[in-house]
N, C-alpha and C positions, 0 to 999 in steps of 0.2 A: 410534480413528480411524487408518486407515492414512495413510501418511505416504512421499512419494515426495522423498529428498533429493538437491541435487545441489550439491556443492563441491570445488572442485581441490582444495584444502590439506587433506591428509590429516590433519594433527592436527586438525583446525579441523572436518573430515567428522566425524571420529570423536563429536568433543566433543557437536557438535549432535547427533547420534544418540544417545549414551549423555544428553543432559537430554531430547530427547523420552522414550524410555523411562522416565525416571523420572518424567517428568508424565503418563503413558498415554498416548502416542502411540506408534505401532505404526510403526515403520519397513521397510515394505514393502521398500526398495531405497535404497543410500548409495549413488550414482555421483562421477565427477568431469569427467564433460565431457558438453557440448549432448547429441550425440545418442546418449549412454548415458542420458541424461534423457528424450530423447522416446523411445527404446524402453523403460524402465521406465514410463513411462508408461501406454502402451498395453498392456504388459500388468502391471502390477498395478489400474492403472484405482483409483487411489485419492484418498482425502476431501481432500487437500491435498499441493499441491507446495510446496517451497523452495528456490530455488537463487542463488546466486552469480551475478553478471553477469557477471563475466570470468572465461573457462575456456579450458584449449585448444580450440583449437590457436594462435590467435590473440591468445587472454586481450585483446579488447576486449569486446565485450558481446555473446556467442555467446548468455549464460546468459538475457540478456534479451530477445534475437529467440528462441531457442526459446520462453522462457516466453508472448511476445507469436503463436508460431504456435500453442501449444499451445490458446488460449484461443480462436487462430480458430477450432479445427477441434472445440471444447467450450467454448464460451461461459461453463458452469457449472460448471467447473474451479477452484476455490479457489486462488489463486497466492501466494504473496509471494515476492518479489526483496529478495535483500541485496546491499546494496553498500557502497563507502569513497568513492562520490562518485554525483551525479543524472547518468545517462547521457540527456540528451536530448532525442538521435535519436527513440529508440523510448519512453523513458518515457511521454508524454502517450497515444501510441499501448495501451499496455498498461494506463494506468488505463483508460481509456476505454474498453476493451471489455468483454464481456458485461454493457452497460449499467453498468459502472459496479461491480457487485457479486463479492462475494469476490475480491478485492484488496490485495497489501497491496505497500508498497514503504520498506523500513527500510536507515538508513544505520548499518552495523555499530561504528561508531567511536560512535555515542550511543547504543547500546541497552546500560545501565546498569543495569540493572533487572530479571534472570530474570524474576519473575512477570507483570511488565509485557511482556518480549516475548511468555511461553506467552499472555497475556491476549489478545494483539494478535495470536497464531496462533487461537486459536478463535473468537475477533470475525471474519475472516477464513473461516474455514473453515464458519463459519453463516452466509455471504455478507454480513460486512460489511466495512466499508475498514479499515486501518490503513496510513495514509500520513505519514512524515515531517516533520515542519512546515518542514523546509530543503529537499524536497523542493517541495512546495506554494513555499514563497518564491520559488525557483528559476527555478522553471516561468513564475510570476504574473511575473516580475522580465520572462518574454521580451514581456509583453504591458504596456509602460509606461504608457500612455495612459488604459488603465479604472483601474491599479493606483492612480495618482496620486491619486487621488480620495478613495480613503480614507485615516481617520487612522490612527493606531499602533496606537492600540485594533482599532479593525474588523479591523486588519491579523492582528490577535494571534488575534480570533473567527473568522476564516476561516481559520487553518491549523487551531483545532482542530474545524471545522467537515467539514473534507479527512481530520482521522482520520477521522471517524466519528461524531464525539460529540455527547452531547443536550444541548439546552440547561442542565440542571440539572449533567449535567457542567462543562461551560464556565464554569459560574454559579461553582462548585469551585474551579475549577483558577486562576481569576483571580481569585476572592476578592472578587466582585459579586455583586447580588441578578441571579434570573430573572427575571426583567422585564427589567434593563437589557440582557440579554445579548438577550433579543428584540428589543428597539428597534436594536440594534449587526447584529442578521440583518436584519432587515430595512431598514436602510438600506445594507448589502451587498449585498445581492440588489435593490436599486432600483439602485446606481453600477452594478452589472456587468451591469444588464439579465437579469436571469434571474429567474422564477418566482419568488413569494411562495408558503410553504407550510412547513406545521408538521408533516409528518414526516422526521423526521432522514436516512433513507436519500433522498430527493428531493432533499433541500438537497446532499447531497454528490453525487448524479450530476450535477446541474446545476453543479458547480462543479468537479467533471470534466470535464462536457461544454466548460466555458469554457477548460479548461487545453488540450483538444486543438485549441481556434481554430475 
């Protein structure tokens, strides 16, 4: 999988490039600012982007209005954005395009976990989400009034609902049987008004689609 990076900090460029090659990813092009990323872009034309939100010139979130133009103009453009903080402006804008799919928005201070992030780059690059759960909080926190409604639990089954994840995942990670993790979706998806339905990529466009209002 060709792979189109983009990060100011040059040790920090390098890094990422030198652990994609050793998981097979194929580093088409290391830039470090917006629009050395949209001309790599266009011409390597490759399976997945990643870049930084803050780049020159500015270093506020060039990395993520490019990554947010790039999706307009290829809907089916695989992204993730790294950051040290949820920019958003433009975040709910960039989950929410190309419906929702190959998406990903990771906060670099929690990714702990090499295998977990390459995991969460080809979850991503197969068109599915991997979004942050302080990223989801964030966002849900701008919309007070639906959020209120749910308990901690539900609260806990909606961020990892925003990665990506199946119920049997979920069932996992929280240490419940499947069942209860369906009863907890589905009285999520009745407080926030959105679509009842049992496939996973559904659940999380529609709860994209809630984060952009």
């Amino acid at each position: 999988m060709r792979v189109v990076l983009a990060e100011d900090g040059v040790l920090l460029r390098e890094g990422l490039a030198g652990l994609f090659d050793r998981f097979g990813f194929q580093v088409a092009a290391a830039v470090g600012d917006a629009d050395a990323l949209k001309r790599a872009v266009a011409e390597h034309r490759p399976g997945l982007v990643v870049t930084d939100i803050r780049m020159p010139p500015g270093f506020t979130d060039e990395g993520l209005r490019a990554a947010v133009e790039l999706r307009e103009a290829d809907p089916d453009l695989p992204v993730v954005v790294l950051s040290q903080y949820v920019q958003h402006r433009y975040a709910a804008d960039l989950l929410g395009s190309g419906g929702g799919r190959g998406i990903g928005y990771l906060l670099k201070d929690r990714v702990v976990d090499v295998e977990e992030f390459i995991d969460a780059l080809e979850r991503v690059a197969a068109g599915g989400t991997a979004v942050d759960p302080q990223v989801v909080s964030q966002l849900l926190r701008r919309r007070r009034d639906p959020l209120s409604a749910l308990t901690a639990r539900e609260r806990d089954v909606l961020a990892l609902i925003a990665e990506g994840r199946s119920n049997a995942a979920v069932a996992r990670l929280l240490h419940v049987s499947e069942a209860a993790v369906g009863k907890h979706v589905g009285a999520i998806l009745a407080k926030l008004d959105l679509p009842q339905t049992e496939d996973t990529n559904r659940r999380v466009l529609a709860v994209l689609a809630y984060l952009r209002g």
